[in-house]
C-alpha positions as CSV (number, residue, x, y, z in Angstrom):
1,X,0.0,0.0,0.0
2,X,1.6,3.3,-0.8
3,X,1.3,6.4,1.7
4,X,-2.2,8.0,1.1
5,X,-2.0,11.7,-0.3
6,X,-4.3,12.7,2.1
7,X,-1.9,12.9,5.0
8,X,-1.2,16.8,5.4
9,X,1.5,18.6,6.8
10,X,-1.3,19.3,9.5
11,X,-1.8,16.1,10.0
12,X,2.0,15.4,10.1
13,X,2.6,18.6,12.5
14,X,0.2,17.1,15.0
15,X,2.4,13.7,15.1
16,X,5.4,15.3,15.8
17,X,3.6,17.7,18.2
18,X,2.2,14.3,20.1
19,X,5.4,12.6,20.4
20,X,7.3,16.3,21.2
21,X,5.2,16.1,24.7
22,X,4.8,12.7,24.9
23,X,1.2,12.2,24.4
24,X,2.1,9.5,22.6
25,X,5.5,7.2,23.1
26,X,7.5,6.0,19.9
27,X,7.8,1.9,20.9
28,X,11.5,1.6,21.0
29,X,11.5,-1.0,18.4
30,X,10.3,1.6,16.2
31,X,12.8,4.3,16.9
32,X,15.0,5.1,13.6
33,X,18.5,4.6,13.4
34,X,19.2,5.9,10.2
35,X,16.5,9.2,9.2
36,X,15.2,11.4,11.8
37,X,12.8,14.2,10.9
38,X,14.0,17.5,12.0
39,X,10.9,19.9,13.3
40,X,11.1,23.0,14.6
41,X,14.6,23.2,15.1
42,X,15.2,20.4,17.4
43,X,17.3,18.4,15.4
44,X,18.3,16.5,18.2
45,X,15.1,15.2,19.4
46,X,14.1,11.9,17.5
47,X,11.5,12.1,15.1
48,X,11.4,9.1,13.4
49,X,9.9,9.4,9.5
50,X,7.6,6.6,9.2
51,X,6.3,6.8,12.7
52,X,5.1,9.9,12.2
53,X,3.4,8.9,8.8
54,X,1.5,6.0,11.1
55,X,0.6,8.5,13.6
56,X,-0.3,11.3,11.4
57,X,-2.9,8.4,9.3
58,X,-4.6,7.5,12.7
59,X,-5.0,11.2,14.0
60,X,-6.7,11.7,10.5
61,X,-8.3,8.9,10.3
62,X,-9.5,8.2,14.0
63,X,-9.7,4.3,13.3
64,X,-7.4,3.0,15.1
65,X,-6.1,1.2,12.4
66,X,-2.3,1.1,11.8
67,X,-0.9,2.0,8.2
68,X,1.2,-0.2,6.6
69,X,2.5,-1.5,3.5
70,X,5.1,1.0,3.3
71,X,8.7,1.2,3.6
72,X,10.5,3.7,5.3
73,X,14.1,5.2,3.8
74,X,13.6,6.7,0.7
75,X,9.5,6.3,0.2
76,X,9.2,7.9,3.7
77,X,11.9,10.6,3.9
78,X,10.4,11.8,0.5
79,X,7.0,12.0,1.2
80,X,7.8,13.7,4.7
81,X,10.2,16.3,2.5
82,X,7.8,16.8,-0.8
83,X,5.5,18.0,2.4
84,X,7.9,20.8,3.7
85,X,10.0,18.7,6.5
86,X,13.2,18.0,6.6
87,X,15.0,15.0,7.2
88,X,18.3,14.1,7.9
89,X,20.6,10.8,8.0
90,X,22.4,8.9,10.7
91,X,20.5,10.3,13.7
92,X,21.0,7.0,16.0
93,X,23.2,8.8,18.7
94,X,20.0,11.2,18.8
95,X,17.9,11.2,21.8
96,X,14.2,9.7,22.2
């Protein structure tokens, strides 16, 4: 299943925002090594791409219902930049 166009920035924003005050917890097995998504200016807080693609699908979908199908790397990282975000490699020393 590829990512669904109708996941906004919004939607994306209010992920990140979630995780940034830890309304919701990113399951360590889960955590990125490799791409982190950089909001905000806090590059060194660990936002992991394709989590926040998940998240951002539940918020705007409200079912409960995890999205998969897709692969994170490349497919992620460019659907969270062609969105405005920037992401950047080898983040694993980052914190969580």
């Amino acid at each position: 299943m590829a990512i669904p166009n109708t996941i906004t920035p919004n939607d994306m924003t209010d992920a990140i925002k979630m995780i940034d005050t830890g309304v919701y917890v990113v399951p360590s097995v889960r955590r990125s090594t490799r791409y982190c998504l950089v909001w905000a200016g806090k590059q060194f807080r660990h936002f992991p791409p394709k989590e926040i693609i998940r998240l951002a699908y539940d918020i705007k979908h409200l079912n409960n219902e995890e999205l998969w199908g897709f692969s994170g790397g490349e497919e992620a990282n460019n659907f969270c930049r062609n969105r405005g975000f920037v992401i950047i490699e080898d983040c694993g020393g980052a914190p969580h």
